[in-house]
N, C-alpha and C positions, 0 to 999 in steps of 0.2 A: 700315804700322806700327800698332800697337795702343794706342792712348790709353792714359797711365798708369791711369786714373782706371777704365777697364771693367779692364784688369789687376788692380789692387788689388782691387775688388769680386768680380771672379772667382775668385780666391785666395782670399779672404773665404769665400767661400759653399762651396769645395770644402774649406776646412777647416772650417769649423763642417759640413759632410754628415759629413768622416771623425768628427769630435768626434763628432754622436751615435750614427753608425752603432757607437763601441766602447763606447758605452756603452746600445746597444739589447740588449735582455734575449736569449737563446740562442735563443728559438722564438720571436721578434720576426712571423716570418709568421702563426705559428699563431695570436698574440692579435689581430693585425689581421685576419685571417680572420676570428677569431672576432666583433670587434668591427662589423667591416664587416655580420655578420647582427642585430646586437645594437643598442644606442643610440648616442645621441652621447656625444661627452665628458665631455660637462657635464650629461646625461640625471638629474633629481636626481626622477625618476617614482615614489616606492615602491612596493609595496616592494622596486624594484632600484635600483641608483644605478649612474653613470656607463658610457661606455664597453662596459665587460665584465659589465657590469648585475650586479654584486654585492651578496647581500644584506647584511643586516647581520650576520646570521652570519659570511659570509664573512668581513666587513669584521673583524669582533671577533677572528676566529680567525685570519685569517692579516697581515692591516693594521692591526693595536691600535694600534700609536703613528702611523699615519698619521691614524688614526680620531681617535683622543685631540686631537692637533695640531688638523689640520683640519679636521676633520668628516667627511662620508661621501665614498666614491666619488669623484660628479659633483664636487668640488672640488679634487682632486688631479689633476695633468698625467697626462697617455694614457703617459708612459714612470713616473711613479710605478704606475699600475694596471696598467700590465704586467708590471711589474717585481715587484709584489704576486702577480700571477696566476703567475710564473714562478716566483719565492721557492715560491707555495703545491703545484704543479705538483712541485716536487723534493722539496719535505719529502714528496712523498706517494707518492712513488719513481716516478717520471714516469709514473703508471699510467693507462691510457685508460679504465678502466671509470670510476676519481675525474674524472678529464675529461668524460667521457659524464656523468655523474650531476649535474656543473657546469650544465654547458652540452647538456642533450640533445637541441637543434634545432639549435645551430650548430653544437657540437664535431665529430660524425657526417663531415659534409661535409671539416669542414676536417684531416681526422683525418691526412691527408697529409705537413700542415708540423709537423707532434707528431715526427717522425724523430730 
């Protein structure tokens, strides 16, 4: 029989997995693809910042009220900066060459999970 106590915790953990998995961006692989080539999270290196190493263009053009709030990039959670990158990804009508032009050392490779 299964201790209450690893039950509960077990439970725990498969509902906060399914919680973020609905609420991970549509190309959830492509940006971790891409970030896995890229920095870390909190990467605050100019002139790219976090993650998905965005510049401040970026940041200004498609993250303005994240920007505004709280600063660049590196201080926003990896599902805000994806979630950034994927918002920016649709406005731009999911087109690989605005990808490539992004990201033209990582995007390339990861061009796979873009589907």
């Amino acid at each position: 029989m299964i201790p209450l106590t690893l039950l509960i915790v077990t439970m725990y953990t498969l509902f906060v997995a399914i919680a973020e998995a609905r609420r991970a961006p549509r190309h959830h692989s492509l940006w971790m693809c891409i970030h896995h080539q890229e920095g870390a999270w909190d990467d605050d290196g100019a002139p790219y910042y976090g993650g998905l190493q965005m510049s401040w263009w970026f940041m200004r053009t498609y993250g303005k009220n994240l920007l505004r709030i709280k600063g660049t990039a590196d201080r926003w959670t990896p599902l805000e900066q994806m979630t950034v990158a994927q918002n920016a990804y649709q406005r731009e009508g999911f087109s690989r060459r605005w990808l490539y032009h992004q990201w033209p050392k990582s995007a390339p490779p990861c061009s796979h999970h873009a589907v």
